[in-house]
GUDREN-912677 format. One record per residue (C-alpha): x, y, z; residue in three letters. Coordinates in pm, whole numbers, plus 50000, padded with zeros to 5 digits. Example, Ala and Ser with C-alpha at 12.3 -4.5 7.8 and 13.67 -1.06 7.14 Angstrom:
REM residues 2
512304955050780ALA
513674989450714SER
END
This chain:
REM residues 451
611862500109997UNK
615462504409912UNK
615772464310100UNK
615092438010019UNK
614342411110023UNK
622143059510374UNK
619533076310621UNK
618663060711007UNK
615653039510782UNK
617973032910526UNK
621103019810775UNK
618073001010972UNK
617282980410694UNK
620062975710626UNK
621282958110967UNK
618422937510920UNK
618972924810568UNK
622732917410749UNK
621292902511025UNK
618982880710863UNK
621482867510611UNK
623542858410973UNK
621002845511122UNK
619962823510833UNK
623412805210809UNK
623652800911221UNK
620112786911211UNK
620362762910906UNK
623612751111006UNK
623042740511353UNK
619692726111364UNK
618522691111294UNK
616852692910935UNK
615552656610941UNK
612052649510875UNK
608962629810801UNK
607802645910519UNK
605062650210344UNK
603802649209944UNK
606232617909914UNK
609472626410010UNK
608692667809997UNK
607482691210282UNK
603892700310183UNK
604172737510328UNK
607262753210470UNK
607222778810786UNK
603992783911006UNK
602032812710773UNK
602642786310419UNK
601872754810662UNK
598492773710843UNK
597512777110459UNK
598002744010341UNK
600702753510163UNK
598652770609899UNK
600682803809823UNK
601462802509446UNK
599232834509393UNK
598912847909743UNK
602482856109901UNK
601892861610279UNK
605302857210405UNK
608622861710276UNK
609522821410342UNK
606222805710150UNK
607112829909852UNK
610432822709823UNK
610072788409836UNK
606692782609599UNK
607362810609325UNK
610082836809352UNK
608132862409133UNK
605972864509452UNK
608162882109681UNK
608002914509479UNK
603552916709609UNK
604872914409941UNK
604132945110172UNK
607102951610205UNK
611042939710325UNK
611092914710595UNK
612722887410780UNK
611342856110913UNK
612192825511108UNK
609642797111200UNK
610492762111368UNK
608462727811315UNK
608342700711578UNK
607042672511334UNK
605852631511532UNK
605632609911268UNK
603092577011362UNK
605012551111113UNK
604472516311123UNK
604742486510960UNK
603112450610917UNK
603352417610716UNK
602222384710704UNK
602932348410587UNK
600292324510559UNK
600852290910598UNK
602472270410354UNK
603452304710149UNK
607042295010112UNK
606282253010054UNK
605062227610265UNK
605062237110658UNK
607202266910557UNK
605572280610776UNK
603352259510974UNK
601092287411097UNK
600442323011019UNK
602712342911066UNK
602252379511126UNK
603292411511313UNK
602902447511362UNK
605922472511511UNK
605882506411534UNK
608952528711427UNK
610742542611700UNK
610612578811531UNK
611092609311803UNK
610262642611758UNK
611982657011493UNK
612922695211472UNK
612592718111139UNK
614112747911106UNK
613312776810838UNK
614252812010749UNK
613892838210467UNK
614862878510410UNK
613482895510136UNK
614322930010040UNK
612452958709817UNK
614832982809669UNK
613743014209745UNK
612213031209417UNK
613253001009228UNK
611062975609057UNK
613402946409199UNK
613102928409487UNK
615812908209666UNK
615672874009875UNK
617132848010061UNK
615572819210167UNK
616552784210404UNK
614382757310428UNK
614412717310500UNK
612742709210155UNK
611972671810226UNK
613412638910375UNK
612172602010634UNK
613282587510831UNK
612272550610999UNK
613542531911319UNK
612182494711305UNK
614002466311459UNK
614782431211428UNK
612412414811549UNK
610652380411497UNK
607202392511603UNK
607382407211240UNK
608332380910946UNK
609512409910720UNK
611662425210998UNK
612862390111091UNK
616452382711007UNK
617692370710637UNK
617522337710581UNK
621282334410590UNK
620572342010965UNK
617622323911038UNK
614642343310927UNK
612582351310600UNK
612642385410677UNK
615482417510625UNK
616542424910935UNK
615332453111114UNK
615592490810912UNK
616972518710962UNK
616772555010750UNK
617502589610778UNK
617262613110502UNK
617542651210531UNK
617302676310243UNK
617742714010235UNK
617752742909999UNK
618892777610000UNK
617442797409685UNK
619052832509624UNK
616052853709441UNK
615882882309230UNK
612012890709093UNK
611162921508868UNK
608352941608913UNK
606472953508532UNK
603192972508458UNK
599742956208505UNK
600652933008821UNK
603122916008626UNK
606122905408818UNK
608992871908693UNK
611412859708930UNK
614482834508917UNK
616372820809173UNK
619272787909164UNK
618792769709393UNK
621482749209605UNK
621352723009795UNK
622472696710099UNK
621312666210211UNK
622532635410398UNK
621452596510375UNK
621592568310614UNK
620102535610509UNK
620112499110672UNK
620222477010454UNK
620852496810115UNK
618702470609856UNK
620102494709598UNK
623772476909659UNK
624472442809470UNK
623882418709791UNK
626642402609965UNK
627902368609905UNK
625272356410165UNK
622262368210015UNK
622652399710289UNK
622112434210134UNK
624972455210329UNK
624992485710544UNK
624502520210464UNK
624362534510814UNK
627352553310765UNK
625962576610602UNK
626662601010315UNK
626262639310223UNK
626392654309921UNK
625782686509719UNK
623282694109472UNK
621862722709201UNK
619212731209049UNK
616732765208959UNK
613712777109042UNK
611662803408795UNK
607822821908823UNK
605072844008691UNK
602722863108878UNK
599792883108760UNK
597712903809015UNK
594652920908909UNK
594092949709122UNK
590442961409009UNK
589492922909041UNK
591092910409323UNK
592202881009126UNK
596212865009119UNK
597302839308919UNK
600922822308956UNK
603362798008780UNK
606462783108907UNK
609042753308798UNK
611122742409005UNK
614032725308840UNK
615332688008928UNK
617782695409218UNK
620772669809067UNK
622812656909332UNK
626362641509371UNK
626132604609430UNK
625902597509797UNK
628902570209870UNK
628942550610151UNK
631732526710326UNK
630742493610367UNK
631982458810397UNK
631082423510271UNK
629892387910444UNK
633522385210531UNK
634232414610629UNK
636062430410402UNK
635642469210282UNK
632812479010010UNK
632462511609888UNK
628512519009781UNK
626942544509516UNK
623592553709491UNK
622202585709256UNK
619212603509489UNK
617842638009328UNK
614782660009407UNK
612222658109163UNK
611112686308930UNK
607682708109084UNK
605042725908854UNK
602852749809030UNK
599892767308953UNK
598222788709188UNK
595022809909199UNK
593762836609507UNK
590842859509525UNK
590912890809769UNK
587722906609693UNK
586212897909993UNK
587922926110167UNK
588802906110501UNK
588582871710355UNK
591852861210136UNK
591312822909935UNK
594352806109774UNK
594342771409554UNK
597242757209445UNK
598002726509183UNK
601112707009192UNK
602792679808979UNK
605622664409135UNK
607702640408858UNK
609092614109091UNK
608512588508786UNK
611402607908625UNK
614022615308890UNK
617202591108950UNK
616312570909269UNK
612662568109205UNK
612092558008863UNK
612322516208757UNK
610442490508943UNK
611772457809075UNK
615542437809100UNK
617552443008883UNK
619212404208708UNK
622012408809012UNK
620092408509296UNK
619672445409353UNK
616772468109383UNK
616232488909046UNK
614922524909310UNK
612242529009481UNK
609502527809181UNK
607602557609312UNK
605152574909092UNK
604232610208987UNK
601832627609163UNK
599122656109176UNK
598952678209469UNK
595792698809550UNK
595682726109812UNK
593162750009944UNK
593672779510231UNK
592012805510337UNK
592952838610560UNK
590642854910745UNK
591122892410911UNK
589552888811254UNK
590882921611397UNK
593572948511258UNK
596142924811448UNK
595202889311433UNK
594082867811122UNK
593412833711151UNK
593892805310862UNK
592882773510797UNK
593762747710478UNK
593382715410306UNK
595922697410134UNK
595332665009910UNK
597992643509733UNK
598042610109533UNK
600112585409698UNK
603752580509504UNK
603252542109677UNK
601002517009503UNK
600452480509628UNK
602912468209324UNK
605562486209571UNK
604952491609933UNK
607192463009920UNK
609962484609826UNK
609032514910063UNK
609772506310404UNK
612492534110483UNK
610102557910321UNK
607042554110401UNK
605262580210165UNK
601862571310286UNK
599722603510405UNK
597342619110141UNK
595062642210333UNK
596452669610552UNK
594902696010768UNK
596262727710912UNK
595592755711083UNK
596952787811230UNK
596692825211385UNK
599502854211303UNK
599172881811562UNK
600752918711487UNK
603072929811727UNK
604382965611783UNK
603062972911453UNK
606142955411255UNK
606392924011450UNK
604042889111387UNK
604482860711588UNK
602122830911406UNK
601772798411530UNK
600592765711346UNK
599012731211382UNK
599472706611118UNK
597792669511098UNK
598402642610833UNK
595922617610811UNK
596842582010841UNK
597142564010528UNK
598332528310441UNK
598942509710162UNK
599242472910146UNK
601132450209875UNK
602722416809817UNK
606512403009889UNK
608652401409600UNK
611572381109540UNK
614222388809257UNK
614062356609069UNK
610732341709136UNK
608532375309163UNK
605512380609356UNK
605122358509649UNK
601762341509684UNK
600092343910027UNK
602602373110207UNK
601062408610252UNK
602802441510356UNK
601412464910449UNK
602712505610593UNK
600462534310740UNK
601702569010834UNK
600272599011006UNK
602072630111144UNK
601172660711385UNK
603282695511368UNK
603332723311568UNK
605122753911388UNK
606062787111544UNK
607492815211351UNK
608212851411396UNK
608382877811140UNK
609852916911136UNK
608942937710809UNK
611012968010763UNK
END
């Protein structure tokens, strides 16, 4: 926790590529990209067709948005040009508990147990994506542009003495924090170019750039005030951000087998600054570095079945490395070293099944290690990173023979962790637990025109 304590087909295309390029920057730029995301900080699936699959699509591009965004080399063993749009509607379940048992702080400090559960107060929150890709006609290149909200949380909890961690600092009265608040949005646009060669080969390479905004109360990054109080960060701060995105893809067409690579570069960020002010009153401006970590995929599919298409995809996500995650603990002035998050492996599974020429139905599985360990839940409270098993599910029907409207249900499991209280100079706290849990439910709805 960052607190403490040419021809008619020709022109047609292109009006679409135009239109989708359009409708990509009105889309991305008016919606709400917040969200409760999923692998840590990081949307496990993006768009209804990638999220209905788990988000396995390394080696098995079925829509222009999941290949853009998990290996760019993919787009060029898509069907053909096309423009999509989905929308999430993502309820995150957040909430968190802690407890003080007797005597935990000295004698009669405090006299009883003290414990407490609240429950964020988290709304719906809406996700926008959108993607074009383009073949060139008699080309071996292929053309994209893709939108996405990449990752973020966000948290709601209140002050509250029901709950001795979201009591009020002891310069106020409690043992707690105060209440906390977070919002943290991320998104990435990723122009692509990908190269067709002989055999199934195809590479692709795309920079990526990025946005994102952060809103944190209290900031336990910031030296604390004279009081002991960490200040405000609800003013928040956005910022800019770059980074690069390259893949291999292999597809064997006598087998039936793909294979696919992709790294996605560390996104580095500006440092998000953030006007403040002291015990007294008094202005404070605060820094804090925040990138997106680096991604390796590796992705497998099989198609041999004919009308039964299975993808698996591998993940490492490097959190351990990646300014605002990496270091554990205070720092000797008072101040919270990041939020200590570890690397992690990600583990998806989907499968796509034909049921008629004009409907196919999916269905995937999605594991991850949790970047939050009971050393520092403590630390996680405006991002709690907690789910680890996801389920999904989804049906694309064809429309007018270049049309596909798909919808999507997603479901993260609940998961919790539970830790200690830690205190800067004297370390763990005997006898105080912590503990977070998480769970989400999506609905996604997308439509798609190829052309």
């Amino acid at each position: 926790m960052f607190c403490l304590t040419g021809t008619d087909r020709c022109g047609s295309s292109r009006g679409a590529l135009y239109l989708g390029v359009f409708s990509l920057l009105l889309v991305l730029t008016t919606g709400d990209r917040s969200c409760q995301a999923q692998t840590g900080h990081i949307l496990d699936a993006v768009g209804a067709v990638n999220q209905s699959m788990g988000g396995a699509g390394t080696a098995l591009p079925l829509d222009s948005i999941g290949a853009l965004h998990w290996n760019p080399a993919s787009i060029s063993a898509l069907p053909g040009s096309e423009i999509g749009f989905a929308f999430m509607g993502m309820a995150p379940i957040t909430r968190l508990s802690s407890r003080v048992d007797a005597g935990a702080f000295g004698p009669g400090m405090p006299a009883q147990t003290w414990e407490g559960t609240t429950t964020s107060d988290s709304e719906i929150t809406p996700i926008p994506t959108m993607a074009v890709v383009h073949h060139v006609e008699d080309s071996p290149w292929t053309f994209g542009l893709g939108g996405f909200a990449i990752g973020g949380f966000g948290v709601n909890l209140p002050v509250t003495n029901a709950n001795p961690l979201l009591s009020p600092p002891p310069a106020q009265g409690g043992v707690g924090y105060g209440g906390v608040y977070s919002q943290f949005q991320q998104m990435q646009f990723c122009p692509t170019a990908a190269r067709r060669f002989g055999d199934g080969w195809s590479i692709g390479f795309a920079p990526t750039i990025n946005w994102a905004s952060l809103a944190v109360d209290p900031l336990g990054v910031a030296v604390p005030n004279a009081n002991g109080v960490y200040p405000s960060a609800a003013h928040g701060d956005a910022t800019w951000g770059l980074g690069y995105q390259v893949g291999l893809m292999h597809e064997s067409y006598e087998t039936g087998w793909n294979w696919g690579f992709s790294y996605k570069s560390p996104q580095w960020f500006q440092p998000f600054k953030f006007n403040s002010r002291d015990a007294l009153g008094a202005a404070r401006q605060l820094e804090f570095n925040l990138d997106y970590p680096a991604i390796m995929s590796l992705g497998v599919a099989y198609q041999g079945f004919g009308a039964v298409k299975i993808a698996a995809d591998v993940r490492y996500i490097d959190y351990a490395h990646t300014d605002g995650f990496r270091g554990v603990g205070f720092n000797t002035n008072g101040s919270i070293k990041s939020f200590g998050w570890e690397s992690i492996w990600v583990a998806s599974i989907g499968t796509e099944i034909t049921l008629t020429d004009n409907l196919q139905w999916r269905f995937g599985y999605t594991y991850n290690e949790s970047p939050i360990t009971n050393r520092t839940m403590f630390y996680g409270a405006p991002a709690p990173a907690l789910t680890q098993h996801h389920l999904s599910t989804g049906f694309t029907r064809t429309l007018a023979n270049t049309w596909t409207c798909t919808f999507a249900y997603h479901m993260g499991l609940r998961g919790e962790v539970t830790g200690s209280w830690w205190h800067p100079t004297l370390g763990r706290m005997q006898g105080t637990h912590v503990t977070g849990s998480l769970a989400t439910h999506s609905l996604i709805g997308g439509i798609a025109r190829r052309f």
